[in-house]
Each structure stands twice: as structure tokens, then as C-alpha cells.
VOGU-3710 file (C-alpha; in Angstrom, 3 decimals, decimal comma):
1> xxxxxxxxxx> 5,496/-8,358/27,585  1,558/-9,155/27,978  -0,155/-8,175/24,243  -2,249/-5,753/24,466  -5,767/-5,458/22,911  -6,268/-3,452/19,597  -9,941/-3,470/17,852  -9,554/-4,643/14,147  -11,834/-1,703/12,271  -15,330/-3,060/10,999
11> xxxxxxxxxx> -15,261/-1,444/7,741  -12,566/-3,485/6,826  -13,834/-6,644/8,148  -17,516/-5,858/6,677  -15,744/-4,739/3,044  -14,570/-8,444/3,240  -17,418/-10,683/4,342  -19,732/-8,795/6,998  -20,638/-12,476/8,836  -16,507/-12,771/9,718
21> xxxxxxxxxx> -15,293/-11,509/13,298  -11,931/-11,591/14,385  -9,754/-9,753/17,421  -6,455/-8,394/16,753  -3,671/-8,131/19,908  -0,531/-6,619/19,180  2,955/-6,190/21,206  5,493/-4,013/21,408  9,378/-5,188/20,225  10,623/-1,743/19,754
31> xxxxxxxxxx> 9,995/1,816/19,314  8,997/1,103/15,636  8,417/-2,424/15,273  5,319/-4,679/16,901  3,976/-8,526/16,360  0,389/-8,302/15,775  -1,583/-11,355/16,314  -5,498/-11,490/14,266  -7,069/-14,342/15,456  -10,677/-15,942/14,102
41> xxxxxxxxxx> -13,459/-18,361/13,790  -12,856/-18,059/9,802  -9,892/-19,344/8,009  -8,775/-16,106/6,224  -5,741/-15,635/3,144  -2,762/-13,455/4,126  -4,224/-10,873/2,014  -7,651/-10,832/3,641  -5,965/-10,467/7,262  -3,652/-7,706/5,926
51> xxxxxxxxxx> -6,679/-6,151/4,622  -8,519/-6,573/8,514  -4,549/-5,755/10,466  -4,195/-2,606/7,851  -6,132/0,663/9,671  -4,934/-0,746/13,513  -1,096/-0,762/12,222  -1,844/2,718/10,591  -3,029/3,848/14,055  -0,019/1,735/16,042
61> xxxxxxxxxx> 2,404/3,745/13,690  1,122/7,043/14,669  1,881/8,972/11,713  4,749/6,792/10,756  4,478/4,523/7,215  3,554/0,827/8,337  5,310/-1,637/6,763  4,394/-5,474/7,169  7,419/-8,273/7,543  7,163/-11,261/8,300
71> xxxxxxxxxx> 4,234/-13,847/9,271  2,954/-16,923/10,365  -0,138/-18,402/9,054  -1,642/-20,915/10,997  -4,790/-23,038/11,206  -5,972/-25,048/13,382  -8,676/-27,539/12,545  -10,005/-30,138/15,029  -8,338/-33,308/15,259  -10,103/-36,611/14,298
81> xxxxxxxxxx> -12,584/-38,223/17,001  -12,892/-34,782/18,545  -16,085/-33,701/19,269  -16,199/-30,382/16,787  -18,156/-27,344/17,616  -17,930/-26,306/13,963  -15,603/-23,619/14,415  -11,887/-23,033/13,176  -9,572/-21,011/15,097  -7,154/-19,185/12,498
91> xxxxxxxxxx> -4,099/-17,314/14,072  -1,950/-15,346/12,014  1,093/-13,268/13,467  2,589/-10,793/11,541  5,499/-8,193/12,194  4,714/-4,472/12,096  7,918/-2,036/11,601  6,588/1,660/11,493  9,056/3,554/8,712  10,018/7,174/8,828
101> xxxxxxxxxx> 7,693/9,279/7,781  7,773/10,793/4,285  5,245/13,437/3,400  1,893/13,029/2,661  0,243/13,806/-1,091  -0,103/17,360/-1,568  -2,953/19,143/-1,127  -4,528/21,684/-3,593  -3,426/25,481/-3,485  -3,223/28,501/-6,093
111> xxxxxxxxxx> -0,824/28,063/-8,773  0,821/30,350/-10,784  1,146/27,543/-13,500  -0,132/28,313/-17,452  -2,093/25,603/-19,022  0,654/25,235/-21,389  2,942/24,198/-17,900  0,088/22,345/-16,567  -0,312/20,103/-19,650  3,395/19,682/-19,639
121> xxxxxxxxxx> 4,217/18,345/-16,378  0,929/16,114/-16,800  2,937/14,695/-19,755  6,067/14,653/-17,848  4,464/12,901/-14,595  2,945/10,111/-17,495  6,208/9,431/-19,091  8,188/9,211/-15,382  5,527/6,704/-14,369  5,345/4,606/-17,171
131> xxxxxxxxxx> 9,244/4,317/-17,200  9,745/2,985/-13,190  7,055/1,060/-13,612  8,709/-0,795/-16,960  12,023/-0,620/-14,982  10,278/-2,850/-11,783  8,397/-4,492/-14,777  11,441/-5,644/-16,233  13,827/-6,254/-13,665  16,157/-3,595/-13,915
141> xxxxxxxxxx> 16,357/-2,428/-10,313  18,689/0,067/-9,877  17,027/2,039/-12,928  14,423/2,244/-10,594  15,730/2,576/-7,486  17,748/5,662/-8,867  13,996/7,220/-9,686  13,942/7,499/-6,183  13,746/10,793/-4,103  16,715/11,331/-1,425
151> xxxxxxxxxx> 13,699/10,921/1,033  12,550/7,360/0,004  15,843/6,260/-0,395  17,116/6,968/3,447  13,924/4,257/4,001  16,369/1,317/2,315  19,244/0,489/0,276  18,786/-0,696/-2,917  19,436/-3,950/-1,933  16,291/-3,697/1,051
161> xxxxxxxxxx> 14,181/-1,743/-1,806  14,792/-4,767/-4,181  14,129/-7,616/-1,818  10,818/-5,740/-0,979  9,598/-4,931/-4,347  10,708/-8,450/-6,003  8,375/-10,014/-2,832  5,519/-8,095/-3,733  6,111/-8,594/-7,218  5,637/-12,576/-6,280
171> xxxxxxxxxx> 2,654/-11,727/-4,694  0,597/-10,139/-7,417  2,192/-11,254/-10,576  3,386/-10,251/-13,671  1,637/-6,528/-14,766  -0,696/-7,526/-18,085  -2,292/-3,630/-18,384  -2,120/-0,522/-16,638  -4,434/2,951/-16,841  -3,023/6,195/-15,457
181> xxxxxxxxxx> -6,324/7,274/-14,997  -5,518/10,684/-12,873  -2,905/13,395/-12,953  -2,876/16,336/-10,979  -0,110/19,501/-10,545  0,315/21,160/-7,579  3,133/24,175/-7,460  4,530/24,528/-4,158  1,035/22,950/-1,957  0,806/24,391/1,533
191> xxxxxxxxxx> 2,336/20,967/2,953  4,966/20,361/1,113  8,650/20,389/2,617  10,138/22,203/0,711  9,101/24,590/-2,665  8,844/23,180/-5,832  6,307/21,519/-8,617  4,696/17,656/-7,599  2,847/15,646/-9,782  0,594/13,187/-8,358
201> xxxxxxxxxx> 0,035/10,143/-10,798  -2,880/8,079/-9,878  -2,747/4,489/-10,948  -4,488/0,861/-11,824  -2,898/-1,987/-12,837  -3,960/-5,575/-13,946  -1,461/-8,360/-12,486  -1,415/-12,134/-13,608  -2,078/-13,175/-10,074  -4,088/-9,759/-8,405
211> xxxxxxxxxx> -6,838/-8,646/-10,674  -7,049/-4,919/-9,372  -3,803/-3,042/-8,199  -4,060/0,386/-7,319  -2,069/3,873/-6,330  -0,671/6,831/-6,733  3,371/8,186/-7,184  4,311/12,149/-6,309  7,072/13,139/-8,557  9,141/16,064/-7,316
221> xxxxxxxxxx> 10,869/19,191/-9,112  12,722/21,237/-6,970  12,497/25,270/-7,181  14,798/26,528/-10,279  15,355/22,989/-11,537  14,209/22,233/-15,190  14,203/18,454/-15,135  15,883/17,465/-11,935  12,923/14,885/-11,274  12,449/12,505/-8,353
231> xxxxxxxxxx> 10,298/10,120/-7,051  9,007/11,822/-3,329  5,700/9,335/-2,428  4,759/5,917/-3,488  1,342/3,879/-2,207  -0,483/0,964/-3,539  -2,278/-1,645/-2,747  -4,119/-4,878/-4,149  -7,457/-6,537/-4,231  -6,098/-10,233/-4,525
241> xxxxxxxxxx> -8,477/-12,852/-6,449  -9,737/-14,048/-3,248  -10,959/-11,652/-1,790  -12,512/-10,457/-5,352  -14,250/-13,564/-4,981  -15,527/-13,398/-1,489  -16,468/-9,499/-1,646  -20,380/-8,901/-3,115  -20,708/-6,573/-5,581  -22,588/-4,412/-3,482
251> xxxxxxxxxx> -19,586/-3,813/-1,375  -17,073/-3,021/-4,278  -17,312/0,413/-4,775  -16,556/0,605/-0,869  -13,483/-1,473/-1,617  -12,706/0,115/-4,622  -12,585/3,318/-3,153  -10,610/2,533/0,128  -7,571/1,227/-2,144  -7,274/4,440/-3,881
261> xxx> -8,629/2,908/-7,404  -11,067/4,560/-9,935  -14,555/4,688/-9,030
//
């Protein structure tokens, strides 16, 4: 199968270093899975590409949840005696499988909520957040894993969930602080799937390896239930060390803003 072109978006590549190009081609394995290939004149960190592949595989999913696998990071410098024309060529493929779709974050609507319920689930959404986040924090997976909404957990086993999470937990290191800077309660939101109170948690963490982490978790309560709680939506994202470095400060409330963190 010839790969076809896809245009890597220039707010991503501009948030990075605005002098870096690069040209992403992707194929098709499956009806849910591709190989993307980024290539460049810049030698680039897996996070950095990620950052460059991550609005094209949003678009190649098509509504789906993009999920990056596996990759090859490769470099290729000019051998000795060569005559150089001062570029690199970097080439990194990485494998795109497009997830079922779980629903999106709710959006606001009229609530028949009091204050009094308001402030409650705030509290409640606070205390479910802080206790998956000390179960991943801690090791104890299943704890976790059980947190989980019947939705998320058609997505994996535990035993897929773990292998994910303990990979990304390599990635950006151990958590050192965390601010759950945002909670908001929406009682059955026009998009929802089914009726019910969710309570979006928006979150930053500091990691020992990625300075700024960054999302958001939708806790759900079904209709009639009193405390029948469940994890529905999870994103996040990093801003890795390098690319902290490499970003001017000019450009990091654009950043800042594009991974979902406090601005």
C-alpha cells in the first residue's frame, strides 16, 4: 500500500520551535489502525514528534480516540568523509490504532441542582480523583482499574489498561504535586448518553521526569443512584522537559492552553 500524504498542523510545529518543518505520511493497516511516518531536517524527541503527529491522528481517527503504539526512532547523520549539506534527516514511524469512541466532556445546560448538591458532588468529584490517582500512584492497579466506567473498560482489560498506564508512568515519572484546579457539575448535559450527574475534574500534575502534566476525568452517577460512581472520560497529556526547554516563553500560554492546563 503506497503512504499517503497527511499535512502535520503548523500550530503544533510553531508551539515547538517555529524554524522546524517536517512532513508526515501515513498508511493504512486496518480499519482502525495506521503507521504514520514524520520525517525532518531536525532531530526531534519522541515527545516533540507526538506533539507534531497528534492533530493529523485526531483527524485520521475521525471521531474515534487515537491511541499511539509502537515506534521507531531513527536518525540518520552523515557518514564520515561525506560531503555534508548540514542537514539531518530524522524518521520516526509510529503506530496509530483509533479506539472506540467514548463520549466527549459534557457541555453546560440548566440544572436543577441546589448549591448545597453542587458543593457536594464538587467534593465528591475531589475525593474520587485524588483516590485513582494515589491508586496509579501507588501501584495498586486493579483499585484503579475498578474506578473505571463499563464504557472505558470495553477499551482494555485490566491487564492492556495496566501495561498502558505503567508505560506512561515510565515516561513522565514519579507524581511529586498535583492541583485540581477546576471542578464543574453538569446534571444530565444535552450530550450525554444517558441521564445522570458528571463531574468534570480538571487537573495538573508535577512528575519527576515531565514538569507539566495536564487533564481532566468525568465521573459518572447514574439517574436514582446515590453513590454508584464511575469513571466515564479520562485525557491528559504532558509537556516533557525538552520541549519545556526548546519552547520560548512567548509561546507557552499557546502550549499551555492546547494541553488542557491552567492558564
Amino acid at each position: 500500500m503506497t503512504p499517503s500524504r497527511l499535512a502535520v498542523v503548523m500550530t503544533a510545529c510553531l508551539i515547538i520551535n517555529p524554524v522546524w518543518a517536517a512532513d508526515l505520511a501515513y498508511k493504512k493497516l486496518s480499519g482502525s489502525t495506521f503507521e504514520l511516518v514524520l520525517s525532518s531536517d531536525t532531530s526531534l524527541t519522541v515527545d516533540q514528534a507526538q506533539v507534531m503527529m497528534a492533530e493529523p491522528a485526531t483527524k485520521l481517527c475521525n471521531g474515534k480516540i487515537p491511541e499511539f503504539g509502537k515506534y521507531k526512532f531513527n536518525r540518520t547523520e552523515p557518514l564520515a568523509g561525506q560531503a555534508a549539506d548540514g542537514k539531518t534527516t530524522f524518521n520516526m514511524v509510529q503506530m496509530l490504532s483509533c479506539v472506540a469512541d467514548i463520549p466527549e466532556r459534557p457541555k453546560a445546560a440548566s440544572s436543577k441542582l441546589s448549591e448545597d448538591d453542587i458543593i457536594k458532588f464538587k467534593v465528591e468529584g475531589k475525593k474520587l480523583t485524588n483516590a485513582y490517582m494515589s491508586a496509579i500512584d501507588n501501584g495498586y492497579y486493579e483499585t484503579a482499574y475498578n474506578m473505571l466506567g463499563r464504557r472505558l473498560k470495553s477499551l482494555s482489560t485490566l491487564e492492556e489498561w495496566q501495561a498502558r498506564v505503567t508505560a506512561y508512568q515510565a515516561q513522565i515519572g514519579k507524581q511529586t504535586s498535583r492541583d485540581l484546579w477546576r471542578v464543574t457539575v453538569y446534571e444530565n448535559p444535552a450530550n450525554s448518553p444517558e441521564p445522570g450527574t458528571y463531574i468534570a475534574v480538571d487537573y495538573e500534575t508535577r512528575q519527576s521526569i515531565a514538569p507539566i502534566t495536564c487533564g481532566y476525568l468525568v465521573w459518572f452517577l447514574p439517574a436514582g443512584s446515590k453513590n454508584n460512581f464511575s469513571l466515564m472520560r479520562e485525557e491528559y497529556g504532558h509537556i516533557s522537559e525538552d520541549i519545556l526547554k526548546s519552547t520560548a516563553a512567548s509561546d507557552m500560554g499557546k502550549l499551555r492552553k492546547q494541553m488542557g492546563c491552567k492558564v
